[in-house]
TORDRENSE-147316 format. One record per atom (N, C-alpha, C, O, CB): x, y, z negated; residue in three letters. Coordinates in steps of 0.1 Angstrom, whole numbers, plus 5000, padded with zeros to 4 digits. Glycine has a CB too. Layout:
<seros>
XYZala ...
</seros>
This chain:
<seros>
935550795592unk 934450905593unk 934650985606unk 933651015613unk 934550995581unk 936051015610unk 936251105620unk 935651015633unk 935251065644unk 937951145620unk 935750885630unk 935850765644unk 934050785646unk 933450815657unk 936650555638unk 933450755637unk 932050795639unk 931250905643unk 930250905649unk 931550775630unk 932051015638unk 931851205643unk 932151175659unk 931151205665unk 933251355635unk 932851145665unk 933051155678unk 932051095688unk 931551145698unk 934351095679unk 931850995684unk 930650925694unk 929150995697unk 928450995708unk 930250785686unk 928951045681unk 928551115674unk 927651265686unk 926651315689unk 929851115665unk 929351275689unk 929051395697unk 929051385710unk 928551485716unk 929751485694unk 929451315715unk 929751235727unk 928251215732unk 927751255742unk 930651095724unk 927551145721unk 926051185725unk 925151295726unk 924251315735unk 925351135717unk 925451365718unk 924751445716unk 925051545725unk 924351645726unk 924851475704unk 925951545732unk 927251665742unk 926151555758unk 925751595769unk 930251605737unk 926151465754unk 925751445769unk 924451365769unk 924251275776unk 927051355778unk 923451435758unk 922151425759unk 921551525760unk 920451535766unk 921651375751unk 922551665754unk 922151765760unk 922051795774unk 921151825781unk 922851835755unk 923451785777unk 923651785794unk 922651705803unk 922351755814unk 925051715797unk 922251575799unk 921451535805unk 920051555811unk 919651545822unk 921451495800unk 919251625795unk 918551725790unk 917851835800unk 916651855803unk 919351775782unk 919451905804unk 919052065808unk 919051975829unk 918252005837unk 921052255800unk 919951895831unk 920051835843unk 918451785850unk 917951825860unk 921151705840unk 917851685840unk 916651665841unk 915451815845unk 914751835855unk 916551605829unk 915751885833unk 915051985835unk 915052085846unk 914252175849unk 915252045825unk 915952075852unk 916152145864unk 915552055880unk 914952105890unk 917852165864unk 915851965879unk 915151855889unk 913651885886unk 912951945895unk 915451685885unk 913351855876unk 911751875875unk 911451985873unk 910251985869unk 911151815866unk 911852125874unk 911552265878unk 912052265893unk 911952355902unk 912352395868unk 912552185895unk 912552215911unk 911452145927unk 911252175938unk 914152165914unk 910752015917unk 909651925922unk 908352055916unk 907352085923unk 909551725912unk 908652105906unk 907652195904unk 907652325914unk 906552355918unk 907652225889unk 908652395918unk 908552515929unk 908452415941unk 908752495948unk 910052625931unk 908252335946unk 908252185959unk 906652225960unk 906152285969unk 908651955951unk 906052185948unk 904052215945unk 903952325952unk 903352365962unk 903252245925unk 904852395941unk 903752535943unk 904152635957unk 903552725962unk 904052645928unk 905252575959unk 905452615977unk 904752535989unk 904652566001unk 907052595982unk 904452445982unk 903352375989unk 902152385995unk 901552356006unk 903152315984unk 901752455982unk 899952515978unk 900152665984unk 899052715988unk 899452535957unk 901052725985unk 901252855995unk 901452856010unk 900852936018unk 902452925993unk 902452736014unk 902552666029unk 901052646031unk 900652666042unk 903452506031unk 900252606020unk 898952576028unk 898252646031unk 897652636041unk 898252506025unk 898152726024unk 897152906024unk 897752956033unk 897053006041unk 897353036010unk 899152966035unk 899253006048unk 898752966062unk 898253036070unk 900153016047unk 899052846064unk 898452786073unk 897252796074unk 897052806086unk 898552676073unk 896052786066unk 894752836065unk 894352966069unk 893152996072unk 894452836053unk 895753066069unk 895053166069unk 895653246086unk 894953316093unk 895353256053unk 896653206088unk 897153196104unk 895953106111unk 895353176120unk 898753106106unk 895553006110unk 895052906113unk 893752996117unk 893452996129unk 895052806103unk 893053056107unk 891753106107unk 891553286120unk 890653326127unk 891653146087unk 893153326117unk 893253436120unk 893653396140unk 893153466149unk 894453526109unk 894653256145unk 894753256158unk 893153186161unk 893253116171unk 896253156164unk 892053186157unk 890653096162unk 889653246157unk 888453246158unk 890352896148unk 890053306156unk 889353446151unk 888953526162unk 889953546170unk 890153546143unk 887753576166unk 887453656177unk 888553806178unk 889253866169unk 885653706174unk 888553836190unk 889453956192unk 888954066187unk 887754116189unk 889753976205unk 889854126181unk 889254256178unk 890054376180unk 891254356178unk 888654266165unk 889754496183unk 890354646189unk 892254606179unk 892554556168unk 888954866179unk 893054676193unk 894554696184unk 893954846172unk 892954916172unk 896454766200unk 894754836166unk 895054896154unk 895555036158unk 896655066162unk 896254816146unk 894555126157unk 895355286156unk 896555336155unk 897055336144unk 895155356147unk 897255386166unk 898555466162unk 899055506146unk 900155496141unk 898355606170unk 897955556142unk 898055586126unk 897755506119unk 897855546107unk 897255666122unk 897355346120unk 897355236111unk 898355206111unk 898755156100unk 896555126113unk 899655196125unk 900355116125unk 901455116112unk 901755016105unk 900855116137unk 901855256109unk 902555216093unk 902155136086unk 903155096080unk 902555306083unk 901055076080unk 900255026073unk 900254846074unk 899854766065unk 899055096078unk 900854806087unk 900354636091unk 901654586086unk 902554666085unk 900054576109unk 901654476081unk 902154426076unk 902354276076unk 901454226069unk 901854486069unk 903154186080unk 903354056087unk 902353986077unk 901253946083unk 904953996088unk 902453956063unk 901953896057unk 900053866058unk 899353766057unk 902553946048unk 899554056061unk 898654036060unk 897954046076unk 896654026077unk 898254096048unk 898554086088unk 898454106099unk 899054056115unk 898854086126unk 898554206095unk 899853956106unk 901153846116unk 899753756123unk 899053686116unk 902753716103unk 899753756137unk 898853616143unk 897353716145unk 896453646149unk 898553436128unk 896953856143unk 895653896145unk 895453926158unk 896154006164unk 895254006138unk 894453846167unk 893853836181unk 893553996185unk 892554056178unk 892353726183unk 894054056192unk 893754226197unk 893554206212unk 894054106218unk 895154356194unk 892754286217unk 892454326229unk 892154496233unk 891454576227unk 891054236232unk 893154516245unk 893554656248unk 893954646261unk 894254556269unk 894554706239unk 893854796261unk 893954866275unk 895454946277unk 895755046270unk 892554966278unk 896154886287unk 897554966289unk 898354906302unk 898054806309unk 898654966275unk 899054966302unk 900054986317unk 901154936318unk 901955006311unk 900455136320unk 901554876320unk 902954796321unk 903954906326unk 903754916339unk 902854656332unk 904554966324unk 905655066327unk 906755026336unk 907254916332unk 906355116316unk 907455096349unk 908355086355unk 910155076348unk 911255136351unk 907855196362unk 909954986340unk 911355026335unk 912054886331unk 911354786330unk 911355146323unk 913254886328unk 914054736326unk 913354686315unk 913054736304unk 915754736323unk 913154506323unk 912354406312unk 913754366302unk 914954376304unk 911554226322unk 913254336292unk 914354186287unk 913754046285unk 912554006284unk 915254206271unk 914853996285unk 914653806285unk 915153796272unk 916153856267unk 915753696297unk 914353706266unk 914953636251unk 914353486252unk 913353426254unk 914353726235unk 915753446250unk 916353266250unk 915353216243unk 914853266233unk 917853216241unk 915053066249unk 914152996237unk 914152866242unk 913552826252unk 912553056233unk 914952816233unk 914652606235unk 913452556235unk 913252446239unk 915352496223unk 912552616231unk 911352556231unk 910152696225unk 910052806228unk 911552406219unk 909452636217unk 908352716209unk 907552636199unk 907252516200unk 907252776218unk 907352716189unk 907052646175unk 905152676175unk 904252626168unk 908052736160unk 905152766184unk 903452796184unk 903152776193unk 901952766191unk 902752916183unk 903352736207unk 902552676218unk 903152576224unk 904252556229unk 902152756227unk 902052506223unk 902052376226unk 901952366244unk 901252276247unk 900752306218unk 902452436254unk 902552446265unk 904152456264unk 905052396271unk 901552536272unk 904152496260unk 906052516259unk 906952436256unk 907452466245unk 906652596252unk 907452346262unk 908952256262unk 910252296267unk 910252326279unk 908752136269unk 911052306263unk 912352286271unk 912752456271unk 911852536268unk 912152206290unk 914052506275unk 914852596277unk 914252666280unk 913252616286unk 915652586283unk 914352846279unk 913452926292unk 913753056286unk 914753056279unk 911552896295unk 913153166288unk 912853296284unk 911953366286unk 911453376297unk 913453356285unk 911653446273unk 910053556275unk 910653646278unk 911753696275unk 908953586263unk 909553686286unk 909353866293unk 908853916284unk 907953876277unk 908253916307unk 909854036281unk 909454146271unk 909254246280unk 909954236290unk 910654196259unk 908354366279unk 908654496288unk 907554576282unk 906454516278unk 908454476306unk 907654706280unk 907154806277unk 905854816283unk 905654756294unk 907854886278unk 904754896275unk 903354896284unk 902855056274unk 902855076262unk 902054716283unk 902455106283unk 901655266281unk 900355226273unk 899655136278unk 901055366299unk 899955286262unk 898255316259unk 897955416265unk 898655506264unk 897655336244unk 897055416271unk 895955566272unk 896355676270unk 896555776278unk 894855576263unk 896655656252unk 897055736248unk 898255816244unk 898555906237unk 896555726242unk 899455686256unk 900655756258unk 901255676248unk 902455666252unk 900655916255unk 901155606237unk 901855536235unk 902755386236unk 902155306243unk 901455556231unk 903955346231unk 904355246239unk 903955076227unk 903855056215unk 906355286244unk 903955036237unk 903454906232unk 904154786234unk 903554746243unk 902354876236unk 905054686231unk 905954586238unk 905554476236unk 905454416226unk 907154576234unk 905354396253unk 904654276257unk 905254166260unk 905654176272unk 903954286267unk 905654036255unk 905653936258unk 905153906267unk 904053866264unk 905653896253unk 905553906280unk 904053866285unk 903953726291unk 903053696299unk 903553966294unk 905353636286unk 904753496284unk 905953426292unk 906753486299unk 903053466290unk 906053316292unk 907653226291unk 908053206309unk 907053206317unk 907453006281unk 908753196311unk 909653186323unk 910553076323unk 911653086317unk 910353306324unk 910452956330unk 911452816328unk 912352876334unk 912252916346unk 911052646335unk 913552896325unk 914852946329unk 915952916326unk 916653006322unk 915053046327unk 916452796327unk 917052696320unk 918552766322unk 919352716315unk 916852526326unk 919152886331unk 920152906334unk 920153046327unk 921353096326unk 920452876350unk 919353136321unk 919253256320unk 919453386330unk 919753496327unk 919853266311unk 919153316343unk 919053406357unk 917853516356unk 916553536356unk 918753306370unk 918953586355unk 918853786355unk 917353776366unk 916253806362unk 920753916367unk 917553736375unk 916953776390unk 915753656389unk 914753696396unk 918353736406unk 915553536382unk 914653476383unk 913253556382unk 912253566389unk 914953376375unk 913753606365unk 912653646358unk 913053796363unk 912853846352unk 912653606341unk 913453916371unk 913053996377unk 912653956387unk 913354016395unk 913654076378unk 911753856395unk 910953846405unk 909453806399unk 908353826405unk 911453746414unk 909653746386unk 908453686379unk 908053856372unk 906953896374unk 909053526365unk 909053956365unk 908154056362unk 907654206368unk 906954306365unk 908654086353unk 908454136383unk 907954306391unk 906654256397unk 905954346402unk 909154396407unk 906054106398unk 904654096400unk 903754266391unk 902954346396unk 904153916392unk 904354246380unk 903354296367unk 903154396368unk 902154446363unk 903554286354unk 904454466376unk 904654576370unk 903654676385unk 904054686397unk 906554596366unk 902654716382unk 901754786395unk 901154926392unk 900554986400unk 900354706399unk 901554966381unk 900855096380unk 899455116376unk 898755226376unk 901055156391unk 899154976373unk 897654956373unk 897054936359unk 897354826353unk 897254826383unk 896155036353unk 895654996337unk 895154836338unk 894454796347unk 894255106331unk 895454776329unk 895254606327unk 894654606313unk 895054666303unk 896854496328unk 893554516315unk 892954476302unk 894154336292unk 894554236296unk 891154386308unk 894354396282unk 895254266275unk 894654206268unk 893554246265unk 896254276267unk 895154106264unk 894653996254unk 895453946248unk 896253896257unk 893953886258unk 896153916233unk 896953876229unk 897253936211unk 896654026205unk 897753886240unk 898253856206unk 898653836193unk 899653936184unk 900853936188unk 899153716194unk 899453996176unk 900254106169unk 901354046161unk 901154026149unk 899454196159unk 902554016166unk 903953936164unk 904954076156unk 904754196159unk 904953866184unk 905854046145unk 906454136141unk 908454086145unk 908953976146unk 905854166126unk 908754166145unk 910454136148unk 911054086141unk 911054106129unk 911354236148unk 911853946149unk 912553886136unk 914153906135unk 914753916145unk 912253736135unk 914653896126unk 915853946121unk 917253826128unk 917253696128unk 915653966102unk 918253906133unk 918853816136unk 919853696126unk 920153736114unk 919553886144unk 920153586129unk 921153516117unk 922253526118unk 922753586128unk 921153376113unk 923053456110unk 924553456110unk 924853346125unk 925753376132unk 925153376092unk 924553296126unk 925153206138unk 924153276148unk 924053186157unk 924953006137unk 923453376152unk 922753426166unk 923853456174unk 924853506169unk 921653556165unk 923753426187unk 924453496194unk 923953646198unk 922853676200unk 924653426204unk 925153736200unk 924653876206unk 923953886216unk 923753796224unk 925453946210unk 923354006217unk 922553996232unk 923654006240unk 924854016235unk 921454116236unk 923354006254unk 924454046266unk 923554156274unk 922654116282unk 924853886278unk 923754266273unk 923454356279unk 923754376295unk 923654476303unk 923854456272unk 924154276297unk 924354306316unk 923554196322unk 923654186334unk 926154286323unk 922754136317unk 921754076321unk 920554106311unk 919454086315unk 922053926323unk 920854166299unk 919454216292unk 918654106284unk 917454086281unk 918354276305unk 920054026280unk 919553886276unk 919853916262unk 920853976258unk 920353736282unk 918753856252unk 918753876237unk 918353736236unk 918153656245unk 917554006229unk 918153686217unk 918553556211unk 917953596202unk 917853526191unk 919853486209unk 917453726204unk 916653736188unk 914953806196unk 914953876206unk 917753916172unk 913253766186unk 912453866194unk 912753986188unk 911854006180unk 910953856195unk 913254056189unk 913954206184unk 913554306192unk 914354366198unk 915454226185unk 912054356192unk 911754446206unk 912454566203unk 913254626211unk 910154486210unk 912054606187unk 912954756183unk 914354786191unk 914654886197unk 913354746166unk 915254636188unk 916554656195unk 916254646208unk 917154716213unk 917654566192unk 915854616214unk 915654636230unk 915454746234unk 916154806242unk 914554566235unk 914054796226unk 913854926230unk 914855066227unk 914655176232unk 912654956224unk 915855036218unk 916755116215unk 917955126229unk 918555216235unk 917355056200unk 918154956230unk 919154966243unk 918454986254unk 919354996263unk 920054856246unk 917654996258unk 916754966274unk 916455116276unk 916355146288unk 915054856274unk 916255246265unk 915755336265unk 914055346268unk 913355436274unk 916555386272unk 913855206261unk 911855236264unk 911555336257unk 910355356261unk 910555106259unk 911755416249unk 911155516233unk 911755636245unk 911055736243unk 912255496211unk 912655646255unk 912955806264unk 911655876268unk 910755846276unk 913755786280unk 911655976261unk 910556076268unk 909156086253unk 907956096251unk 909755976287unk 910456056245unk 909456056232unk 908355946228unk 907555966219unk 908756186234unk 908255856234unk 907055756236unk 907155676218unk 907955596214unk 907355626253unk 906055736212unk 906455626200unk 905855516203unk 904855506209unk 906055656184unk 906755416197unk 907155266204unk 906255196188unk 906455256177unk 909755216207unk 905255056188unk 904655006181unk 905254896172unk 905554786177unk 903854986186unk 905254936159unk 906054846153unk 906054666153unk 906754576148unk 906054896142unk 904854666162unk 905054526161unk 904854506179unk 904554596186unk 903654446149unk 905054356184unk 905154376198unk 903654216199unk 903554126191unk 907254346206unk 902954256210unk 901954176216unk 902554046223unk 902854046235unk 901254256226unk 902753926215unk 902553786225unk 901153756236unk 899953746232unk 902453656214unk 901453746247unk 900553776250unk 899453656255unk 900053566262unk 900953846257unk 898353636253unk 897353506251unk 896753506275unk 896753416283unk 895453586233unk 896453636274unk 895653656289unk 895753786296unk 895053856288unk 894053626287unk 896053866305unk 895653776318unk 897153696322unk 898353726321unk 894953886332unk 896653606326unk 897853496338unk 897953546343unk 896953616345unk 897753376347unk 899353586353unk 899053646367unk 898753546378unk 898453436373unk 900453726371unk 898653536393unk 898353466401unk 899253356398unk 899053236397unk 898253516413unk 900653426398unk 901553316402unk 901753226386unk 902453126385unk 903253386408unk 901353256380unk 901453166364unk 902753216360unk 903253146350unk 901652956366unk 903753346364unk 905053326358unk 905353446358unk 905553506369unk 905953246365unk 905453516346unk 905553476331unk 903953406326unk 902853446327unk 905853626320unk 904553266320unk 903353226314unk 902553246299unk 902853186288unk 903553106316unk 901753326299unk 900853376289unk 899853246285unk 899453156292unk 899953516295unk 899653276268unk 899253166266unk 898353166251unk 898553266245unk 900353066267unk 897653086244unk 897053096232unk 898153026225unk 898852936230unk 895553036230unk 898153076210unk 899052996205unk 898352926191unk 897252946186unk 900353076202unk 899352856187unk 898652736172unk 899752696165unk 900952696169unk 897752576175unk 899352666156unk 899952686140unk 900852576141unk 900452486149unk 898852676124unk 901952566136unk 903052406135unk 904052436122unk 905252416122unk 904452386152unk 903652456115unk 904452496105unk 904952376098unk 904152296094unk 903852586097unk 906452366097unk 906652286087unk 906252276071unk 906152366062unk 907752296089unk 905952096069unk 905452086056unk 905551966046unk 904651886043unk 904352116057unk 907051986042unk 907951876039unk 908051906025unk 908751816020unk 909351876047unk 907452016013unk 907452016001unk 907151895992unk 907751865981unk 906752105999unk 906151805998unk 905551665990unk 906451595986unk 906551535976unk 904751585997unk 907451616001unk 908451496005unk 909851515993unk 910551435987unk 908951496024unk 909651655994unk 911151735986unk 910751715971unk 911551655963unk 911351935989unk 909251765968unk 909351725951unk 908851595946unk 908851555934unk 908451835943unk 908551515957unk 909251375950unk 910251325949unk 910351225943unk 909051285953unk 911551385957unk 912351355956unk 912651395945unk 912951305936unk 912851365965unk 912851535942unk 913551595927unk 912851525915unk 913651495906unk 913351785926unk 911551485914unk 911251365905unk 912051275906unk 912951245899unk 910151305905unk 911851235912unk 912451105914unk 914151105910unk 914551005903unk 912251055932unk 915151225913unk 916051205905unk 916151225894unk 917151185887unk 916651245906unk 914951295887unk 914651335871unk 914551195868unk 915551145861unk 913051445866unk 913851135871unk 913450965866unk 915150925865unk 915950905856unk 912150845882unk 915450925878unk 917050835876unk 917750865868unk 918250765863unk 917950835886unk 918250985862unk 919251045856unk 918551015840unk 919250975831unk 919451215862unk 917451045839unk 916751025825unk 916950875821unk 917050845809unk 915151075826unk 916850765831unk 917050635828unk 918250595825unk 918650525816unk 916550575837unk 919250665839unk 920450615833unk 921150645825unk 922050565822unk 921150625837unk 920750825813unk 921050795801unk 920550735791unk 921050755780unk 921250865799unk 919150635794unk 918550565784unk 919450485783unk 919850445772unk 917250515787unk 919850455791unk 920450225795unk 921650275788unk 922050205779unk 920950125820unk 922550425792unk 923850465785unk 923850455769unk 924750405763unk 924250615788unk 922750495763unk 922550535753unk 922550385747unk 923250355738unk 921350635751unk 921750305753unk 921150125746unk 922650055743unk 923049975735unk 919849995760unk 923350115753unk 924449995755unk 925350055745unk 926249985741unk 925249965771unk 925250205740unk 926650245730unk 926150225720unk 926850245710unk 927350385730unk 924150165715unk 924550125705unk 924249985698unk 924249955686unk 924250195700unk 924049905711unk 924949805709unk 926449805705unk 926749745694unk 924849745719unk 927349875712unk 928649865708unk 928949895694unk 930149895690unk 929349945715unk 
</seros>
C-alpha cells in the first residue's frame, strides 16, 4: 500500500509543479502581447507626434505640467539666444532616432535665453568626434554662439537617467555619457543669475549652421519590437514542459 502512496505522490508533487511552471510561461507570452499592443501605441503615437506640424514651446508655467509620456517627441518652434557660456559634449556610438547618424561622435548641449529670460538647453546637433576632443567641438560651437536672437526648430527630449555601467562625466573636458542637461546645468553654472532652466532640453531639427557642424536634424521612430518573437517563445516552452510531462506521466504508467 505504502509502495503505491509514493508514486502516488510523486505525481501528483510534480504535476503540480509542472502545473504552476507552465502557468508562468504562459503569463509571461501573455505580458509579450500586451507589451506588444503598447510598443505599438507607442510608436503610433511618437510616430504621429515627430510628422506633426510645429507648434509654440510650452509656457514657463506649463512646464511643470509636461510630461514624457504625453509630451516626449512634440515639434516646437521658438525664439532665443544661444548664451556665451561653456557647451558640453555627450558621447554617442550612434543614434536610435536619426537616421543620418552612424558611428562615434558627440552632441552640443548649450544653454539658450527666451525673450523672456528664461533658459532653455539645446542640442544643437552631432559632431563626428570619434576622439572626444574638447577643442573640436569648441570650434563647431562658438560658430553659434553670436549674440544673435535665432529662430529654432526642434523636439521636446526629457533627461535620461544614468545606469549602473555609465561612465562619469569628466568635467575637464565637459564630457558626459548621460543626456542629463539638469546635471550639466548644475556643473557648468547655466541656472547663475537666477535663470530658471526648462525641464526638458530641445533636440534640435533646424537651423544648420553654414558649416553643417553641429549637425541638426529631423528625427524617426526605431524602436525595438521583439515581443512576438519573446511570447512565442514562452509558449513554446509551455508546450515543451507540458508535453514532457505528458510522455513522463504515459511511461510511469506503463510501468
Amino acid at each position: 500500500m505504502t509502495g503505491m502512496t509514493a508514486p502516488r505522490r510523486n505525481v501528483a508533487g510534480l504535476g503540480v509543479f509542472t502545473l504552476a511552471v507552465v502557468a508562468l510561461l504562459v503569463g509571461l507570452g501573455l505580458w509579450q502581447l500586451q507589451r506588444r499592443v503598447e510598443k505599438h501605441a507607442l510608436i503610433a503615437a511618437l510616430t504621429e507626434r515627430l510628422a506633426a506640424a510645429t507648434v509654440a514651446l510650452p509656457q514657463p508655467s506649463q512646464w511643470n505640467t509636461l510630461t514624457p509620456e504625453r509630451d516626449e517627441f512634440r515639434r516646437v518652434r521658438f525664439s532665443a539666444t544661444y548664451q556665451p557660456r561653456p557647451d558640453a559634449m555627450v558621447y554617442s556610438s550612434g543614434s536610435s532616432v536619426r537616421d543620418d547618424v552612424t558611428g562615434p561622435g558627440t552632441w552640443a548641449f548649450l544653454p539658450a535665453s527666451l525673450p523672456t529670460g528664461e533658459t532653455v538647453v539645446i542640442n544643437a546637433g552631432f559632431v563626428q568626434n570619434t576622439m572626444q576632443d574638447r577643442a573640436q567641438q569648441d570650434r563647431a560651437v562658438t560658430r553659434l554662439v553670436t549674440g544673435v536672437q535665432v529662430t529654432l526648430t526642434g523636439y521636446i527630449r526629457f533627461p535620461e537617467t544614468a545606469g549602473a555601467l555609465t561612465p562619469p562625466e569628466n568635467p575637464a573636458k565637459r564630457l558626459w555619457f548621460t543626456r542629463d542637461h539638469l546635471a550639466m546645468a548644475r556643473s557648468l553654472g547655466w541656472a547663475e543669475g537666477g535663470r530658471p532652466i526648462a525641464p526638458f532640453y530641445i533636440d534640435l531639427e533646424a537651423p544648420a549652421p553654414e558649416s553643417g557642424i553641429p549637425k541638426p536634424g529631423p528625427l524617426t521612430v526605431h524602436l525595438k519590437d521583439d515581443h512576438l518573437y519573446y511570447a512565442i517563445t514562452w509558449f513554446g516552452l509551455a508546450g515543451a514542459v507540458a508535453f514532457a510531462f505528458a510522455a513522463w506521466l504515459r511511461a510511469q504508467r506503463r510501468t
